[in-house]
LOZA-729748 format. One record per residue (C-alpha): residue number from 1; residue in one letter; chain; x, y, z. Coordinates in nm, 2 decimals, padded with zeros to 4 digits, always signed. Layout:
resi;resn;chain;X;Y;Z
NUM;A;A;X;Y;Z
...
end
This chain:
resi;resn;chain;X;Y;Z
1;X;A;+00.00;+00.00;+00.00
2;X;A;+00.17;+00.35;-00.10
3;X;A;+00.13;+00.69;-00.04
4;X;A;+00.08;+00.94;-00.28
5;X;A;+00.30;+01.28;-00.24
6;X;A;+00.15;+01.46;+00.07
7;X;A;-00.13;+01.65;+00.00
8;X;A;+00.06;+02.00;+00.11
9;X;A;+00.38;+01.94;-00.16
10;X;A;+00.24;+02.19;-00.41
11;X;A;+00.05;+02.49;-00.18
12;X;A;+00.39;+02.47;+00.03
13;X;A;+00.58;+02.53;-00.32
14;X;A;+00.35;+02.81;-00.40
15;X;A;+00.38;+03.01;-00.09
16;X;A;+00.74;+02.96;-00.07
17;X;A;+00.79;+03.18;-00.34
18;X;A;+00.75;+03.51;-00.16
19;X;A;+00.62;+03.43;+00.19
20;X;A;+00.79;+03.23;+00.48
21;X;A;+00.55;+02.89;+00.53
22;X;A;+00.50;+02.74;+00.90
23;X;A;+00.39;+02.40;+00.87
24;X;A;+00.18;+02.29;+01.21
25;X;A;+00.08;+01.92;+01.32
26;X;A;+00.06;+01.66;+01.59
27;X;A;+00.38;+01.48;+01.66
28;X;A;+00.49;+01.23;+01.46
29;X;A;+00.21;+01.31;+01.12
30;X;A;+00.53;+01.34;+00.90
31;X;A;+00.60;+01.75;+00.91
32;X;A;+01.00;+01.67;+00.90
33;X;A;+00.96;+01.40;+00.64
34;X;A;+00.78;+01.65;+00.43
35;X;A;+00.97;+01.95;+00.51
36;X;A;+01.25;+01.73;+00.39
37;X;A;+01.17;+01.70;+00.04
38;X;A;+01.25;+02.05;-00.01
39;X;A;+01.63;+02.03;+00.02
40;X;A;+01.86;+01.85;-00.11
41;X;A;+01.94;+01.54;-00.01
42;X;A;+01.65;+01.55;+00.17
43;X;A;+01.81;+01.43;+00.47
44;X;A;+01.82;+01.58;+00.88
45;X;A;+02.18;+01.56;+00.87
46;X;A;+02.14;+01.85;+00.57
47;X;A;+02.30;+02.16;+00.68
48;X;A;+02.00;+02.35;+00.56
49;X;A;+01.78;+02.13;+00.86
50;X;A;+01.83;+02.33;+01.20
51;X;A;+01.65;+02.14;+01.42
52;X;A;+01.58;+02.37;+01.74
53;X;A;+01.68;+02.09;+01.98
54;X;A;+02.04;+02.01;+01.83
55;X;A;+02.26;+02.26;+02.03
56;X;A;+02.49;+02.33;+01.69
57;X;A;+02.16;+02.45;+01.50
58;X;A;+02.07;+02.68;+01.80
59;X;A;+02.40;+02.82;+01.81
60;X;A;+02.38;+02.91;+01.43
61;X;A;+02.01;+03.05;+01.44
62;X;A;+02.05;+03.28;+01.71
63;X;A;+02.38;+03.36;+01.58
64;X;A;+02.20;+03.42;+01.23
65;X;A;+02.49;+03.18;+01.11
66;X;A;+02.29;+03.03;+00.82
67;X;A;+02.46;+02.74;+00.57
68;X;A;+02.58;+02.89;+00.26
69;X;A;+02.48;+02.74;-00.06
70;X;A;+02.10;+02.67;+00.00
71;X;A;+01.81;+02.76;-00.10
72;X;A;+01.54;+02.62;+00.17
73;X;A;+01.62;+02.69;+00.51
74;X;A;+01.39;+02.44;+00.73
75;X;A;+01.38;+02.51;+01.13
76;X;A;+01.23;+02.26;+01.35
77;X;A;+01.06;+02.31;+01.68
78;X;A;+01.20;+02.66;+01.63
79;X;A;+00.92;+02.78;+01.86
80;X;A;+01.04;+02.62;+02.21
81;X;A;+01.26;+02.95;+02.18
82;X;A;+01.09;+03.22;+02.38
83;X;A;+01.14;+03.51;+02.17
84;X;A;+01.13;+03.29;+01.84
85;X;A;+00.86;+03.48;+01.64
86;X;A;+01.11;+03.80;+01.68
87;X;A;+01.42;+03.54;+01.60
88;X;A;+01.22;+03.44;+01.28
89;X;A;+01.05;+03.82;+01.16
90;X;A;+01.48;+03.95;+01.20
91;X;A;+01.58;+03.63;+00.96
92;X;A;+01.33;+03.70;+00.74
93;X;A;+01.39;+04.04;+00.70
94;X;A;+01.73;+04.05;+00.61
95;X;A;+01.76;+03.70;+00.42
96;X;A;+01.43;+03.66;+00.25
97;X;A;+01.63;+03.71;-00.04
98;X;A;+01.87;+03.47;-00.02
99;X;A;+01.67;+03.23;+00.17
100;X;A;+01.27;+03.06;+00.16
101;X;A;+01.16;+02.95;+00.50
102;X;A;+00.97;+02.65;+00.60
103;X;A;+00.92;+02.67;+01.00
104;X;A;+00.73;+02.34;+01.17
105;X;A;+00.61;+02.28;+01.50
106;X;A;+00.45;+02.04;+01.70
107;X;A;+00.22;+02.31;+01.87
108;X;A;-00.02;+02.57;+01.72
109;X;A;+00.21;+02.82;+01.59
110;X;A;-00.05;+03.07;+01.53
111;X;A;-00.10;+03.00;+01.93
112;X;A;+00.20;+03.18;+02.06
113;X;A;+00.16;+03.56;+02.03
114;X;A;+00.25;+03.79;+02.23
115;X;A;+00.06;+04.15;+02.18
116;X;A;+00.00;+04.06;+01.87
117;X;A;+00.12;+03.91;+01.56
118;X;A;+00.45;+04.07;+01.45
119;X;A;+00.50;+03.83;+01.18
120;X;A;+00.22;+03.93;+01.00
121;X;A;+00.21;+03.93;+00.63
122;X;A;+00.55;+03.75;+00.63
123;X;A;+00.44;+03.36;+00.64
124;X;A;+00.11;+03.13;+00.52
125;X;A;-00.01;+02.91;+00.83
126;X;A;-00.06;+02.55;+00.70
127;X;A;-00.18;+02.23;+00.90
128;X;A;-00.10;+01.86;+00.85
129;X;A;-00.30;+01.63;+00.91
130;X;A;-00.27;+01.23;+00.93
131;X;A;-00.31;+01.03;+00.61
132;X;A;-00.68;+01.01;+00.52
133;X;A;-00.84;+00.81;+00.23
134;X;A;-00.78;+01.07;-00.05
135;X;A;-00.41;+01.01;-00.01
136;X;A;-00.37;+00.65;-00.02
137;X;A;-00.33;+00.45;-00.31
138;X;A;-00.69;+00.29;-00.28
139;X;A;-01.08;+00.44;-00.19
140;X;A;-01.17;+00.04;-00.09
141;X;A;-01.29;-00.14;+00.19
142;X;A;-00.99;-00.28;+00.30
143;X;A;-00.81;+00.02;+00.28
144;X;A;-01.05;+00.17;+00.49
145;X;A;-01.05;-00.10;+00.76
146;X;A;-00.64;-00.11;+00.81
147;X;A;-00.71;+00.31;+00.82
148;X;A;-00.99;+00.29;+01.10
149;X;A;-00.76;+00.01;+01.32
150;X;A;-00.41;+00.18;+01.30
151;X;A;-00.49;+00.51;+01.24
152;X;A;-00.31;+00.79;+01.00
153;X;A;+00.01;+00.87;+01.17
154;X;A;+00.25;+00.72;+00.93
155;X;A;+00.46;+00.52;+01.14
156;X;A;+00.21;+00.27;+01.28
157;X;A;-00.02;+00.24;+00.96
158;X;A;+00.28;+00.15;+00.71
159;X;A;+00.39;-00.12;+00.96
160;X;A;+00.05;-00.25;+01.01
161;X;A;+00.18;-00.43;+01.33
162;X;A;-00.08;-00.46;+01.63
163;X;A;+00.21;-00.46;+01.84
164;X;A;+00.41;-00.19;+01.71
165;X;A;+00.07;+00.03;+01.72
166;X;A;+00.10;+00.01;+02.17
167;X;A;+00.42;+00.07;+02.16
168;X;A;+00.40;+00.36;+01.95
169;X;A;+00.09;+00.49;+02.16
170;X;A;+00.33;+00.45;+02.50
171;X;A;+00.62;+00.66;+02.32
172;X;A;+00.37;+00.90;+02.17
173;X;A;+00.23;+01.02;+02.52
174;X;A;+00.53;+01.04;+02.68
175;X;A;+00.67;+01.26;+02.45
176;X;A;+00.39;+01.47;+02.42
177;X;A;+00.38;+01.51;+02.79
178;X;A;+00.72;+01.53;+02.85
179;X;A;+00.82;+01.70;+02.53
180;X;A;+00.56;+01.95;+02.41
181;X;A;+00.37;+02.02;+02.72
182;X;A;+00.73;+02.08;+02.90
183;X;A;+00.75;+02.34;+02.66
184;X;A;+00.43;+02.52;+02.69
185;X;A;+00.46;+02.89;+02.96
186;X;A;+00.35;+02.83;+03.28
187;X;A;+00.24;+02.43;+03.31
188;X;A;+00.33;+02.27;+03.57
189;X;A;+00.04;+01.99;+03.59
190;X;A;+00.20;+01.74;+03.39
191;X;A;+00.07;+01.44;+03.55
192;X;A;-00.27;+01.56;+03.61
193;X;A;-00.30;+01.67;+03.21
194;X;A;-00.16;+01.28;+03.13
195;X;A;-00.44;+01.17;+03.32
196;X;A;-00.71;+01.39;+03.16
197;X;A;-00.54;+01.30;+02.83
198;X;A;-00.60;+00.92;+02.91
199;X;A;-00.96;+01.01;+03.03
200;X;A;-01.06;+01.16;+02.71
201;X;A;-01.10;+00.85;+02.45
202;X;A;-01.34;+00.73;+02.65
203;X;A;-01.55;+01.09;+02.55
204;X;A;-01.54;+01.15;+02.19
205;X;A;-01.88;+01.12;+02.02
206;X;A;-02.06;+01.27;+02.33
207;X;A;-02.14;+01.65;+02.41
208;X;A;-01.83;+01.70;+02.64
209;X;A;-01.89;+01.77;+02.97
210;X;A;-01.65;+01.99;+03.14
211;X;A;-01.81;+01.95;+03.50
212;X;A;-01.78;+01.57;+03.44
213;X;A;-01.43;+01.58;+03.40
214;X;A;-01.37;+01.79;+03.68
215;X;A;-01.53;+01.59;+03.91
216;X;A;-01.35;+01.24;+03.79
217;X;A;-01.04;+01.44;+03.79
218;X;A;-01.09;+01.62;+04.14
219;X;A;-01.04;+01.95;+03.96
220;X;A;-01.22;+02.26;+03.97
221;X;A;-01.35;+02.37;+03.61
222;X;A;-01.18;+02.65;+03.47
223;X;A;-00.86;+02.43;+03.50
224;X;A;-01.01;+02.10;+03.35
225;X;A;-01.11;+02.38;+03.05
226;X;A;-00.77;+02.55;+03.07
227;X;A;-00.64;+02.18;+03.04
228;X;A;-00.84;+02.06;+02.75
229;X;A;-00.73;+02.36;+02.58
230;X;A;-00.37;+02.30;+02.60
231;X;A;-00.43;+01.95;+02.45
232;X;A;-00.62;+02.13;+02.14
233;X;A;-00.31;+02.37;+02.11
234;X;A;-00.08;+02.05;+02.13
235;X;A;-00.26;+01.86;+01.85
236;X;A;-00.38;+01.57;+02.10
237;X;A;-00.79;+01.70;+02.05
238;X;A;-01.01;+01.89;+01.89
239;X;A;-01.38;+01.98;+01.90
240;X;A;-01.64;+02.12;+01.73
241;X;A;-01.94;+02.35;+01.77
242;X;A;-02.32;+02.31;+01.74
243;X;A;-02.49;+02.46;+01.44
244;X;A;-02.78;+02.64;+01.48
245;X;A;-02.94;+02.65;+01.13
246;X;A;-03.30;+02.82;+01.23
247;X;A;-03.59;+02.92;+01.47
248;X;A;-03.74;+02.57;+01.33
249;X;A;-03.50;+02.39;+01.52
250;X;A;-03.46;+02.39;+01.90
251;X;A;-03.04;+02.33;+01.85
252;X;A;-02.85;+02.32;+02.15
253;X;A;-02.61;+02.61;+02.17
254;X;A;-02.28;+02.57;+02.39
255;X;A;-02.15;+02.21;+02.40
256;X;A;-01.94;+02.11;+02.21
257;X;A;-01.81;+01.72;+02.11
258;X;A;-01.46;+01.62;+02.15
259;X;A;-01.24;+01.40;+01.87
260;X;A;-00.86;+01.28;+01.88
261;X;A;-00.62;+01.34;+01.60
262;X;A;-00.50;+00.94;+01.64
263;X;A;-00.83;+00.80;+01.67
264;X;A;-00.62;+00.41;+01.68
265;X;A;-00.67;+00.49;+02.08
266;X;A;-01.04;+00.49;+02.09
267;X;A;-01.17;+00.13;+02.19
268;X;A;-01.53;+00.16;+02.11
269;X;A;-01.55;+00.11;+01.69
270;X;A;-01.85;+00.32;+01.67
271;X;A;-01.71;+00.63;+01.83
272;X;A;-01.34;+00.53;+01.64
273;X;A;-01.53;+00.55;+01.31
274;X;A;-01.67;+00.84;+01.41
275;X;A;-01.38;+01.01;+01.45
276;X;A;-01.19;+00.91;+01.17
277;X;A;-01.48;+01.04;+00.96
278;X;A;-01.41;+01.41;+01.20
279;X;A;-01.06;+01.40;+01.09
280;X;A;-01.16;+01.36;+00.72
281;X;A;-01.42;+01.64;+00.77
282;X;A;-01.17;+01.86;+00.96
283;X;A;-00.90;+01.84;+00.68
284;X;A;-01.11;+01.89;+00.42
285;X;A;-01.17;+02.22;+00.59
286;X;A;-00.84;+02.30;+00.69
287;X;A;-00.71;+02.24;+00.35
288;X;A;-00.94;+02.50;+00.16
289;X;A;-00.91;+02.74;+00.51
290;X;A;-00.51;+02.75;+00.47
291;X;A;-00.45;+02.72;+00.08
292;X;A;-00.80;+02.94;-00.06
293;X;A;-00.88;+03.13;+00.22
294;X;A;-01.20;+03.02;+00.27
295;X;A;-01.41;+03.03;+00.57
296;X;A;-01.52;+02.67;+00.64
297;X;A;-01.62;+02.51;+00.99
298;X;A;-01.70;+02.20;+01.10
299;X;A;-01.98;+02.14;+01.34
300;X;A;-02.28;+01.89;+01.47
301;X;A;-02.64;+01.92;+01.44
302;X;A;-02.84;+01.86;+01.77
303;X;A;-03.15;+01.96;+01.89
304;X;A;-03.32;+01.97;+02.27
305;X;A;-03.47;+01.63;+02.21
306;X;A;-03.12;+01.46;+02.12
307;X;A;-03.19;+01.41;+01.76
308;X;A;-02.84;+01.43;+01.59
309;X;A;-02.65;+01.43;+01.25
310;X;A;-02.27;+01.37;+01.34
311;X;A;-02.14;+01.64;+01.15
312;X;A;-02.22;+01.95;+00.93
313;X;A;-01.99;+02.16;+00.69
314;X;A;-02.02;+02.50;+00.63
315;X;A;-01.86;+02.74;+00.41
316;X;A;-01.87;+03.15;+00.48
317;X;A;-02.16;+02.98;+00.72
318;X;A;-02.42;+02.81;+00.48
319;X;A;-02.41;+02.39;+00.48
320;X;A;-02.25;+02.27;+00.22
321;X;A;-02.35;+01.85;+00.37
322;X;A;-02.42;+01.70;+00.64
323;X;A;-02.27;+01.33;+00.70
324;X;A;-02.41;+01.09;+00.98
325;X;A;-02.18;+00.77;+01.03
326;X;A;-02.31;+00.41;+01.12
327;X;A;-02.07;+00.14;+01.14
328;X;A;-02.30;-00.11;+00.99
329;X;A;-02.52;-00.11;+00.63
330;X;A;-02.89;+00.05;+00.83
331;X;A;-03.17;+00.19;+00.71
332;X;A;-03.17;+00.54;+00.73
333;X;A;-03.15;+00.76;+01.02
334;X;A;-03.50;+00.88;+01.10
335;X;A;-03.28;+01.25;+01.26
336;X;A;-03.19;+01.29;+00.87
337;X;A;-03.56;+01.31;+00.75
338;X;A;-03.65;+01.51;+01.05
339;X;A;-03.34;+01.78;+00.98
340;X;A;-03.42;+01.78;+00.63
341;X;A;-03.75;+01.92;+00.63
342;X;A;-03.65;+02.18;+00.86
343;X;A;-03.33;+02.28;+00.74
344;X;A;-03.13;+02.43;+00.42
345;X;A;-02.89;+02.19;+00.44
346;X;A;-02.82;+02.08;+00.07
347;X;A;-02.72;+01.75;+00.06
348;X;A;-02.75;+01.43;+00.34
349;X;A;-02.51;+01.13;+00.34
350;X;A;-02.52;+00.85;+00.58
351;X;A;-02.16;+00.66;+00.53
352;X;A;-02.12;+00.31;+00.67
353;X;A;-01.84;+00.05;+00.67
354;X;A;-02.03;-00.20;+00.47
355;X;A;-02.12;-00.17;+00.09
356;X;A;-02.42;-00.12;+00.05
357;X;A;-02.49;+00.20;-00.18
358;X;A;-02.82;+00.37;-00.24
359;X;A;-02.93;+00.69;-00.38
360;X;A;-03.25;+00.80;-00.20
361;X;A;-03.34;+01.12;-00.35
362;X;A;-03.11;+01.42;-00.50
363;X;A;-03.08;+01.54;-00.17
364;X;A;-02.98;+01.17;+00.00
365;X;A;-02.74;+00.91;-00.01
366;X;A;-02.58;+00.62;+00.21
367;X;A;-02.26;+00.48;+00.10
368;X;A;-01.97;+00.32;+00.19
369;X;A;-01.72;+00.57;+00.34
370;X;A;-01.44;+00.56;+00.06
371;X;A;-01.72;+00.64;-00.19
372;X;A;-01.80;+00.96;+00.01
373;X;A;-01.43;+01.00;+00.00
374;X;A;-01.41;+01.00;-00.38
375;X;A;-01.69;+01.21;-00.45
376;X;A;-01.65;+01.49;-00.25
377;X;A;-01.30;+01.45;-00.28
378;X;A;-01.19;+01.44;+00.04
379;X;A;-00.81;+01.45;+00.03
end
């Protein structure tokens, strides 16, 4: 099973040629590997790789003691540097044009600012996410299955190893807790975030409850919130908001529903395949958000009476689809007739693990999930 060239190769080309490009992502999606392709050899030991965390490179950078010769500059985990964003905008300045900059991280990057955003203008913000569907060499069931059991980090889904994929998960979370969150200003709570990252699994799917988790934790609320949002800024979670679409519908207003970006350590296959359909959803909207420009969310469709469609997406706020996942080949959802007569949501697709494929009306479908895949072209 192969990979095609990562879905970012080209709009990372493009925006090199007159802006700086910070690439952002969980640990371990493949931002190096990528990054890599640019020079040449594409290799860490290139000179034009300065890796934040090898003391020769941080010598160089902050000594503005760039390789000769080069064309692509790539810094890794530049921003465990304090004062990095000022590092980066005095590089810039005086090199851009000898130099084109690919920055990565393993943490928002657009998350540390610091009265404001003095880089502004100067770089395009673009995330990676894990391999999806659209990347790999095949839109087919089995495909699909290996993707939904080992996830799309590429580590643990080339080497297909059920093994391999625990210990992977062990080294991931340590050195996301001892790596990134180390890094992060002012947390000290390591231990007590490891255990709210180990709680949360067992959430995705469900409205998350903040006073829940602050009661299992022993924690008061505004830290359990504080927490989950570090774990959003650290690429462990993610969630999504409720969309109100009209007065017809009672729609709940402030929860929100939690997802993973490895969605191999959910248990529960229902809730794992509804997450891998999130991360789908979510880089289909990333994608057109960091390379058009485009307003897109992703958000769920619940009403007072807990009728639900999984997931809505909107562009410049009007619904483009609405997707409701089922692990198994069912009839309908009843909740997509119900929202459909009282909505202006365009089109409907219930997606399913099975085969089974059929075209209710213009407005309705339920298909296999790699089908959805290929015809909204979900990369």
């Amino acid at each position: 099973m192969n990979v095609y060239k990562r879905y970012l190769m080209k709009p990372i080309k493009e925006f090199l040629k007159d802006k700086m490009v910070f690439l952002g992502g969980p640990r371990q999606v493949g931002k190096t590997t990528l990054c890599l392709r640019f020079l040449k050899p594409a290799s860490v030991k290139n000179s034009a790789y300065l890796n934040w965390d090898d003391p020769v490179a941080r010598y160089n950078i902050k000594k503005a003691e760039l390789p000769v010769n080069k064309k692509v500059l790539c810094f890794g985990e530049i921003r465990k540097f304090k004062n990095w964003r000022s590092l980066v905008k005095g590089l810039y300045d005086t090199k851009k044009y000898k130099y084109k900059f690919l920055i990565t991280g393993s943490a928002r990057l657009d998350y540390y600012r610091r009265g404001g955003d003095s880089l502004l203008g100067r770089y395009r913000y673009l995330r990676l996410h894990p391999l999806t569907l659209g990347e790999l060499s095949s839109l087919d069931k089995t495909t699909t299955e290996t993707l939904l059991k080992f996830g799309g980090f590429p580590e643990p889904f080339f080497k297909g190893s059920e093994k391999n994929l625990r210990l992977w998960h062990r080294e991931r979370t340590y050195r996301i807790i001892n790596d990134d969150l180390r890094d992060l200003d002012q947390v000290k709570e390591l231990n007590a975030i490891e255990l709210l990252a180990d709680a949360l699994p067992f959430r995705v799917g469900s409205p998350l409850s903040i006073k829940n988790l602050a009661d299992d934790l022993e924690a008061n609320h505004n830290t359990i919130s504080r927490w989950v949002q570090i774990l959003d800024n650290i690429y462990y979670s993610y969630r999504i908001s409720p969309y109100g679409p009209s007065s017809r519908i009672r729609s709940v207003k402030k929860e929100q529903k939690l997802y993973l970006w490895d969605w191999s350590v959910i248990e529960n296959l229902p809730f794992r395949f509804e997450n891998m359909v999130a991360s789908h959803l979510l880089k289909y909207c990333h994608f057109f958000e960091d390379t058009e420009g485009e307003k897109m969310e992703l958000c769920f469709l619940r009403d007072t009476d807990k009728r639900e469609i999984d997931f809505v997406v909107l562009k410049k706020k009007k619904p483009l689809f609405a997707v409701e996942c089922k692990t198994g080949e069912k009839n309908l959802s009843p909740h997509i007739n119900y929202f459909k007569a009282r909505t202006n949501i365009p089109e409907f697709y219930q997606v399913h693990l099975g085969s089974k494929h059929i075209e209710l009306d213009k407005k309705t479908m339920i298909l296999p999930f790699w089908e959805f895949c290929r015809i909204k072209k979900i990369k």
